[in-house]
C-alpha positions in Angstrom: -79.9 92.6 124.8 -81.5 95.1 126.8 -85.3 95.0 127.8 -88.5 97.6 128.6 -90.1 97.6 132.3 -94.0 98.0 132.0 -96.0 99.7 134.3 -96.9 96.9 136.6 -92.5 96.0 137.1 -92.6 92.9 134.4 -89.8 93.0 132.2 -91.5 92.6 128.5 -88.7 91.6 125.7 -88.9 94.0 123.0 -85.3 93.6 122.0 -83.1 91.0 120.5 -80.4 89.9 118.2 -82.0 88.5 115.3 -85.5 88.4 114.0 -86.6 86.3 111.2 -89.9 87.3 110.2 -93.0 86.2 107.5 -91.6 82.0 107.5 -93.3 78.6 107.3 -92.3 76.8 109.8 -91.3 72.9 110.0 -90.9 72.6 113.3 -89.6 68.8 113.6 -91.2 67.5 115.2 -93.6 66.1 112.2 -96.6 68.4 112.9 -97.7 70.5 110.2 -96.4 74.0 108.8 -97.5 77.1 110.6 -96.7 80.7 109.7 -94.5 82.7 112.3 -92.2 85.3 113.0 -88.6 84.2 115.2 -86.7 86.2 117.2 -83.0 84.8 118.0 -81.1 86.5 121.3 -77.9 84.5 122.8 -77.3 81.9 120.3 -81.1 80.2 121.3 -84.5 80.9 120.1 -86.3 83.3 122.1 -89.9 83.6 121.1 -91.8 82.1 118.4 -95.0 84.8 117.5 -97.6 84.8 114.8 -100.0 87.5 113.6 -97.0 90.1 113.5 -96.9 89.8 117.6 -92.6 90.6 116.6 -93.1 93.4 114.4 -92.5 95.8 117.3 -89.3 94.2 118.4 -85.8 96.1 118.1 -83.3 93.5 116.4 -79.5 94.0 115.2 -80.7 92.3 112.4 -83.8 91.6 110.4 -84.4 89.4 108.2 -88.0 88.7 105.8 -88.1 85.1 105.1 -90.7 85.8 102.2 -93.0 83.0 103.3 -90.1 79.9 102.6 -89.8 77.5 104.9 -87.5 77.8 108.3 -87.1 74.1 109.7 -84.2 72.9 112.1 -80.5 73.1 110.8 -80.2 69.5 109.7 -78.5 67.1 111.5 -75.7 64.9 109.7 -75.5 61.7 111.6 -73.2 59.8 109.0 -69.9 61.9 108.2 -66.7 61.3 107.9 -65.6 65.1 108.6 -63.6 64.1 111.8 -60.5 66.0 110.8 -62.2 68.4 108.3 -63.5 70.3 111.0 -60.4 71.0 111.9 -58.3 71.5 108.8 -61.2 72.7 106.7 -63.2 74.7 109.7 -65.4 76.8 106.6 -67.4 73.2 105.8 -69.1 74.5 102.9 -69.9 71.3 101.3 -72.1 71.2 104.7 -72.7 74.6 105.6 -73.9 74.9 101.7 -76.8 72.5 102.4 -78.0 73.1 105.8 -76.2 71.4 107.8 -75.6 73.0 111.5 -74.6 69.4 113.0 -72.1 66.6 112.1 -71.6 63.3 113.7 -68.4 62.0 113.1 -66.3 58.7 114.1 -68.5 56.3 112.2 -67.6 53.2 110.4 -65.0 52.1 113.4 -62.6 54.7 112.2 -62.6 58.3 114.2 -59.3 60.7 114.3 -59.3 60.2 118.1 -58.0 58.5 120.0 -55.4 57.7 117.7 -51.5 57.0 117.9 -50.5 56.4 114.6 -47.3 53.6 114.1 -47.3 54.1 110.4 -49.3 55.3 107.7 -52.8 55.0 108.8 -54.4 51.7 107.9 -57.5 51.5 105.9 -60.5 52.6 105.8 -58.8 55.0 108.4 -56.4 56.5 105.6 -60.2 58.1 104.8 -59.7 61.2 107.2 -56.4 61.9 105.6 -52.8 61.3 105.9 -50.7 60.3 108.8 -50.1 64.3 109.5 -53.8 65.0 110.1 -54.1 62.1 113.1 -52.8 64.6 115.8 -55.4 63.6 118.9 -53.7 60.6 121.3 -56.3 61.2 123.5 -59.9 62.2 122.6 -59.9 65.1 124.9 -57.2 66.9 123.1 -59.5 66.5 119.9 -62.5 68.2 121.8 -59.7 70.7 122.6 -59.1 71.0 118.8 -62.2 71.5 117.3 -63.2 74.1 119.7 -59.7 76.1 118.9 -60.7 75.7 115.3 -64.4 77.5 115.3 -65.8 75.1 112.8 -69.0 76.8 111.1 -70.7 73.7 112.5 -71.2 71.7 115.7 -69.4 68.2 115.9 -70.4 65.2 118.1 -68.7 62.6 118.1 -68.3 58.4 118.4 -65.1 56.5 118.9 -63.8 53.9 116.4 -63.1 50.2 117.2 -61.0 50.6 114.0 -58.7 53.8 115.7 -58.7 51.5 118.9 -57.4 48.4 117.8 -55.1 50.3 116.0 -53.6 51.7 118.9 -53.3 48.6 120.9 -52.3 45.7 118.0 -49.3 44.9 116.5 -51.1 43.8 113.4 -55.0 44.0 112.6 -55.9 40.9 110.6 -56.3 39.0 114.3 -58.7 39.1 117.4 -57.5 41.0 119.6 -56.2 39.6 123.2 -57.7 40.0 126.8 -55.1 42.3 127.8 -55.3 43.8 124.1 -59.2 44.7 124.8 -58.9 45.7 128.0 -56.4 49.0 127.2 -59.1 49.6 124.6 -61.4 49.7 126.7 -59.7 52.3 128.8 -59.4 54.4 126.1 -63.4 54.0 125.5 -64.2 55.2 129.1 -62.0 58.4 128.8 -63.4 59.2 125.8 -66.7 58.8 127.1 -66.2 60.6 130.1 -65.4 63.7 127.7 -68.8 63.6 125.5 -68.1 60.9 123.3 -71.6 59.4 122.0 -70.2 55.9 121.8 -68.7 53.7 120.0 -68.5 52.8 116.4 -67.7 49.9 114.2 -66.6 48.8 110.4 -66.8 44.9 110.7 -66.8 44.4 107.1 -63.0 46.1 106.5 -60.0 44.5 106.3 -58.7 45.9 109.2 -61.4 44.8 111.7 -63.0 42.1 110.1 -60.9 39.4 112.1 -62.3 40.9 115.0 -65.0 38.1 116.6 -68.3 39.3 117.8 -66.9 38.5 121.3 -64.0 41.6 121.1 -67.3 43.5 120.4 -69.1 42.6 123.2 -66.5 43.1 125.3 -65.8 46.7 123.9 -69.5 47.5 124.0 -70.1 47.1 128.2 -69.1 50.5 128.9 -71.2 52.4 126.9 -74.2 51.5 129.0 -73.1 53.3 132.2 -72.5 56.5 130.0 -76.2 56.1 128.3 -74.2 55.6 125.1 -74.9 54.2 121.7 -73.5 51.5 119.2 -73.2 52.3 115.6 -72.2 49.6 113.1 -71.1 49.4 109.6 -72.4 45.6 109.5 -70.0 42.9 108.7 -72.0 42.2 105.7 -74.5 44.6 103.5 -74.6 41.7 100.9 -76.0 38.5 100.9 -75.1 37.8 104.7 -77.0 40.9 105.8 -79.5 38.6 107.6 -76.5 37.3 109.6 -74.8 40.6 110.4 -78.0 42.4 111.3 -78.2 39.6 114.1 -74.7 40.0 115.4 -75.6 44.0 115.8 -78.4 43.1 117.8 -76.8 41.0 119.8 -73.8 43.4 120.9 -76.9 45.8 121.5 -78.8 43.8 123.8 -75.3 42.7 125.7 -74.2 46.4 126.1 -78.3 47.2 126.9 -77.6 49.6 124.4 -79.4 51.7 121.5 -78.6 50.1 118.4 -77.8 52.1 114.9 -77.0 50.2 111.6 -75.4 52.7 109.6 -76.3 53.4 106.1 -78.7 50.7 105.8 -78.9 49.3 102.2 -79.4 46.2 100.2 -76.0 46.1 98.4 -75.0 43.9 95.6 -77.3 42.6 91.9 -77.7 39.6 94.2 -79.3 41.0 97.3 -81.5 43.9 94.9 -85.0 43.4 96.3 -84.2 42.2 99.8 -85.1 45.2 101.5 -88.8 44.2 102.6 -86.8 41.5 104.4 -84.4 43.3 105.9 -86.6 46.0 107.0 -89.2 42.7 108.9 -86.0 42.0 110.7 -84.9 45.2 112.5 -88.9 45.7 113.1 -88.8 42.4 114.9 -85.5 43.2 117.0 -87.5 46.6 117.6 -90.1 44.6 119.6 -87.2 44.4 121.9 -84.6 46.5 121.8 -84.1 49.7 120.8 -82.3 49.6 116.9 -82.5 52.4 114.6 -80.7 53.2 111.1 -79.8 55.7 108.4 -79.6 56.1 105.1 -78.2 58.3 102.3 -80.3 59.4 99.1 -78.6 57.3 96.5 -78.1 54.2 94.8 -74.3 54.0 94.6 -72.2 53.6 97.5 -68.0 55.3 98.1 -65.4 54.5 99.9 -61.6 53.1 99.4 -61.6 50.4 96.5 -62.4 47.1 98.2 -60.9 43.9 96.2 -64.1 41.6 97.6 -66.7 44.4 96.2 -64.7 44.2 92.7 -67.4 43.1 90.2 -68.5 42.9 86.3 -72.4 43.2 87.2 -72.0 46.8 88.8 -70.5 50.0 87.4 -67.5 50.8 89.8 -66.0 54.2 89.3 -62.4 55.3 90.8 -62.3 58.2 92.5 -58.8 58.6 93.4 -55.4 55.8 93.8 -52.3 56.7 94.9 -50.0 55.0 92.5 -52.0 55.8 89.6 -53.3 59.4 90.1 -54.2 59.7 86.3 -56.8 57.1 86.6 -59.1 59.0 89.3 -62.7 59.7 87.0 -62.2 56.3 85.0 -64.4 53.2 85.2 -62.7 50.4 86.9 -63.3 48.4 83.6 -62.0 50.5 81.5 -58.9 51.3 82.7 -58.9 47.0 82.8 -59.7 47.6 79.3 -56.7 49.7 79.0 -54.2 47.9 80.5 -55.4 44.5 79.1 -55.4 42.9 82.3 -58.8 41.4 84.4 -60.8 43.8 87.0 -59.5 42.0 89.9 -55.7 42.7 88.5 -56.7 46.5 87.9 -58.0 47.1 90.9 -54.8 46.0 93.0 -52.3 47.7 90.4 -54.6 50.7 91.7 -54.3 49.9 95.2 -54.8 52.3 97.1 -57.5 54.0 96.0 -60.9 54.8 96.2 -64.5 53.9 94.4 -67.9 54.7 93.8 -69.8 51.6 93.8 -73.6 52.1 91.5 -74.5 49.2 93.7 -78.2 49.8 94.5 -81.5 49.8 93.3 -83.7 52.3 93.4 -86.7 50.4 94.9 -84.5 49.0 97.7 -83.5 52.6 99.0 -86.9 54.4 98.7 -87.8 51.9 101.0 -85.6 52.0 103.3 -85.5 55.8 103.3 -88.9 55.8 104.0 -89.0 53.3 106.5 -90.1 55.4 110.4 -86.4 54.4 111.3 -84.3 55.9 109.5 -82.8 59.0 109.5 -80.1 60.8 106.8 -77.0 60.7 107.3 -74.1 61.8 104.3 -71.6 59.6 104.3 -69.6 61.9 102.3 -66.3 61.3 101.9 -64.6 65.0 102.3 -60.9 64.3 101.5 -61.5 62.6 98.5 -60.7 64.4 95.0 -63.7 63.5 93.2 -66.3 62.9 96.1 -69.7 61.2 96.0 -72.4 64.2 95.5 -73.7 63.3 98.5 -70.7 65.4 100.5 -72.6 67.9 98.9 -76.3 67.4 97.7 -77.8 64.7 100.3 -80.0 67.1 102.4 -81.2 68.5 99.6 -81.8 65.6 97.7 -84.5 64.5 100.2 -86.2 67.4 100.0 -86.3 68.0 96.0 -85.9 64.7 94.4 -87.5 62.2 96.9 -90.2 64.8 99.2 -91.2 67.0 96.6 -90.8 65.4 93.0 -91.1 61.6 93.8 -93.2 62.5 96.8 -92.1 59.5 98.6 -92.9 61.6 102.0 -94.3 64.6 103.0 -92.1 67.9 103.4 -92.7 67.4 107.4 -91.6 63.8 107.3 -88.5 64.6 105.5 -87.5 67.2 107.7 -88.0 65.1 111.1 -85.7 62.1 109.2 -83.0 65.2 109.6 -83.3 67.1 112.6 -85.6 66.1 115.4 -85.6 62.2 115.2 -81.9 62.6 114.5 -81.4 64.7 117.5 -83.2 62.0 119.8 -81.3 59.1 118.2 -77.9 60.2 118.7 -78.6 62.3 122.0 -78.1 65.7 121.2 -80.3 68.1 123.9 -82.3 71.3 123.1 -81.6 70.5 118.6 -83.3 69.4 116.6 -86.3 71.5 116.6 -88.2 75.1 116.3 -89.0 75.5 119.9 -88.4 78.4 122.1 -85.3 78.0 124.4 -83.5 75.4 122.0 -80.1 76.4 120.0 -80.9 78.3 117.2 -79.6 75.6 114.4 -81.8 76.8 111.2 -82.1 76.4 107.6 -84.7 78.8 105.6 -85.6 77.1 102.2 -87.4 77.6 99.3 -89.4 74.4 99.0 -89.9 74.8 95.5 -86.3 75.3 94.0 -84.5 73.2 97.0 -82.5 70.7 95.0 -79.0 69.0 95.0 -76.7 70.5 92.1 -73.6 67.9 92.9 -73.5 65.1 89.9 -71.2 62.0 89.9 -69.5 63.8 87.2 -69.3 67.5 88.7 -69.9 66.6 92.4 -68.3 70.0 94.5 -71.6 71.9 93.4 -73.6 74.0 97.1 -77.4 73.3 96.8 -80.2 75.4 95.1 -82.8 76.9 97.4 -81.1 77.1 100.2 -81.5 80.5 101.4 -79.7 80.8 105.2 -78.3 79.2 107.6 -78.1 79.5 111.5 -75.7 77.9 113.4 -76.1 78.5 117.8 -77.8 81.8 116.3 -75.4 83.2 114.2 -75.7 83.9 110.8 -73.1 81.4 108.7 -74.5 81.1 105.4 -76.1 82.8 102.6 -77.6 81.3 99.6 -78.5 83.3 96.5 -76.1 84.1 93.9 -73.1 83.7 96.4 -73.8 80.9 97.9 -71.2 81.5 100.3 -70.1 81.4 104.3 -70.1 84.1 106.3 -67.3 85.5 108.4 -69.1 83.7 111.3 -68.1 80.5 112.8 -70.4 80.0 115.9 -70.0 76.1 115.9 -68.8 74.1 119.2 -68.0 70.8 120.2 -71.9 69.1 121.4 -70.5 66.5 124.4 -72.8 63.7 125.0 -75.4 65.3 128.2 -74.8 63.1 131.3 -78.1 61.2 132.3 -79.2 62.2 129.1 -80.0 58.5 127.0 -79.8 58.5 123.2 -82.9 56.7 121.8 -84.2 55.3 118.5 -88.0 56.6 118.9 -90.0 56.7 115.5 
């Protein structure tokens, strides 16, 4: 926007696009509130001003934050959104809750670069049908997402799941020399165009015949690029010990930042392990960079497993394709039902999805608490009766665990999902409240902020969220509404050349 010329020739800003006045700010960073007005011009934060220094500034629009708090747009590092943002370029179950950034391709499986044979195999079958895998090569899915406008940004990592599935006649094998090797030529071009790295999901079906040494061998590019390894470990049960070593190892091998996805003690028989596992990733800290997230809750979702089938947890079916009818029942019921065991229910349902209640609570405070992690989702956005945490986990940390359980302070929370989120995976000038970054924001009320979505009524937006920001544009109202705006300012975030992520705490 334009600008005055004082008397002495300086240019003084008195103009700009946006200006959010009377707000708390949580800057990210971890240091404590302050009070402020922001002004917003060309998608970046201009000037940060207390003591009314703004209140003379021009502005298309004005808005009085009423003293809530305006922190970073949160930062989403464990999604499975890679075709939503596409399909579904609104994201209100993210939008709703503040989130300005998603990171997709986790858990091995990403929508590019993918050349479907068949159906696509599981987990993949997670981002949709074979119809919604459109991206042979993972430039023509950057291309995508930026022809769709999503209402969010979208990095993104690379699946060994997607790449073995591109390469192998069948997955339940190790993959050959020759096998690897086209993998890994896919890898590099998707690295060369922004990818963050390279995910995995050793403990599926469809990769978990792949040996540590098809790993280690994918991994070697991703130092060169100053990329990352993210890993679903091959075991979040009672060999978590094991797998957390394996991780640690492909890290070091690749000289590589190391990420265990949503870290968690899973399993009656691994409840109160978390102390342990936590000792273990602080020793591999002492030399190597390792990181993790988490999300706020004590059950776990994703397609119905036959080795996680159980009697000692509560396991809840969210969806199956050859028995529709049975999507909302408990797994033992519907056994019940048809008078058969678990084990025979759950492959007459096959396949289908769950929601595993396989935590306890102890184990996640602590590891949600723990200086290395940050929050990530998980949610599953294609499946009919999600997880609430597709809706509610960003505000879940701030109600439930920050405010009521007060298992961290507000400014801890809020650095667990922006600033030491935007270090981990990478992503340049987000992440914080500081003058020249992207304006990603969320203003709050810190008192009402809460998570509505339930297990039984899960497609529910936040309460207390009051706006949303996205590369300065407004994208979301809260209030009565609760709903998008006609703006979609989101882009594809590339991975900055010469720009390494790291796991800093």
């Amino acid at each position: 926007m334009s600008n005055e010329i004082n008397t002495d020739g300086q240019v003084a800003i008195r103009q700009c696009d946006t200006l959010i006045l009377n707000v708390s700010v949580i800057d990210g960073s971890g240091s404590a509130p302050f009070a402020a007005d922001v002004a917003l011009d060309g998608g970046r934060i201009l000037q940060i001003a207390s003591d009314g220094a703004l209140l003379g500034w021009h502005a298309r629009q004005v808005i009085d934050g009423k003293g809530k708090v305006l922190s970073p747009g949160f930062i989403d590092v464990h999604t499975h959104d890679d075709t939503n943002v596409i399909r579904t370029p609104a994201m209100l179950p993210k939008l709703s809750q503040g989130v300005t950034t998603v990171v997709v391709g986790n858990c091995g499986i990403s929508a590019a670069p993918v050349s479907l044979k068949a159906e696509p195999p599981d987990p993949m079958n997670l981002l949709g049908e074979a119809s919604a895998f459109s991206y042979p090569t993972f430039a023509s899915y950057v291309e995508a997402v930026n022809l769709a406008r999503p209402s969010i940004n979208v990095a993104a990592l690379i699946g060994h799941t997607a790449l073995r599935s591109n390469q192998m006649d069948r997955l339940d094998r190790a993959a050959s020399d020759s096998e690897i090797a086209a993998m890994c030529v896919q890898l590099r071009e998707a690295l060369a165009h922004g990818a963050l790295g390279l995910s995995t999901g050793l403990a599926y079906g469809n990769a978990i015949m792949a040996p540590t040494s098809e790993v280690l061998a994918l991994a070697e590019p991703l130092a060169e690029a100053g990329a990352i390894y993210a890993t679903h470990l091959r075991s979040e049960f009672a060999d978590i010990l094991e797998a957390m070593d394996e991780a640690f190892r492909i890290g070091k091998h690749a000289r590589v930042p190391v990420v265990i996805s949503h870290m968690k003690c899973a399993g009656v028989e691994n409840w109160g392990r978390s102390s342990e596992v936590l000792a273990a990733l602080e020793q591999a800290q002492r030399y190597q960079p390792v990181g993790c997230d988490c999300y706020p809750y004590t059950a776990s979702s994703s397609t119905l497993d036959l080795k996680q089938v159980t009697d000692t947890i509560d396991i809840m079916v969210t969806w199956s394709e050859p028995q529709p009818a049975m999507g909302g029942k408990m797994l033992a019921d519907i056994a019940a039902e048809w008078k058969v065991d678990l084990m025979e229910a759950a492959r007459r349902l096959q396949p289908a999805g769950a929601v595993y209640h396989c935590m306890q609570d102890d184990d996640v405070n602590r590891i949600l608490s723990h200086p290395a992690t940050v929050v990530g989702s998980d949610g599953l956005p294609n499946d009919p009766l999600p997880h609430p945490r597709l809706w509610g986990a960003f505000p879940r940390v701030l109600g439930h665990y920050s405010r009521e359980q007060k298992l961290f302070p507000l400014t801890v929370a809020i650095r667990k999902m922006t600033g030491l989120s935007a270090e981990r995976f990478g992503l340049t000038e987000r992440g914080l409240v500081s003058e020249g970054y992207w304006a990603d924001l969320v203003l709050f009320d810190p008192e009402t902020v809460r998570d509505a979505a339930t297990f039984a009524d899960p497609m529910q937006p936040a309460e207390g969220i009051e706006a949303v920001w996205v590369n300065g544009a407004l994208s979301y109202l809260g209030g009565a509404e609760k709903a998008p705006t006609e703006l979609r300012a989101g882009r594809f975030l590339a991975r900055q050349a010469g720009v390494r992520a790291t796991v800093a705490s």
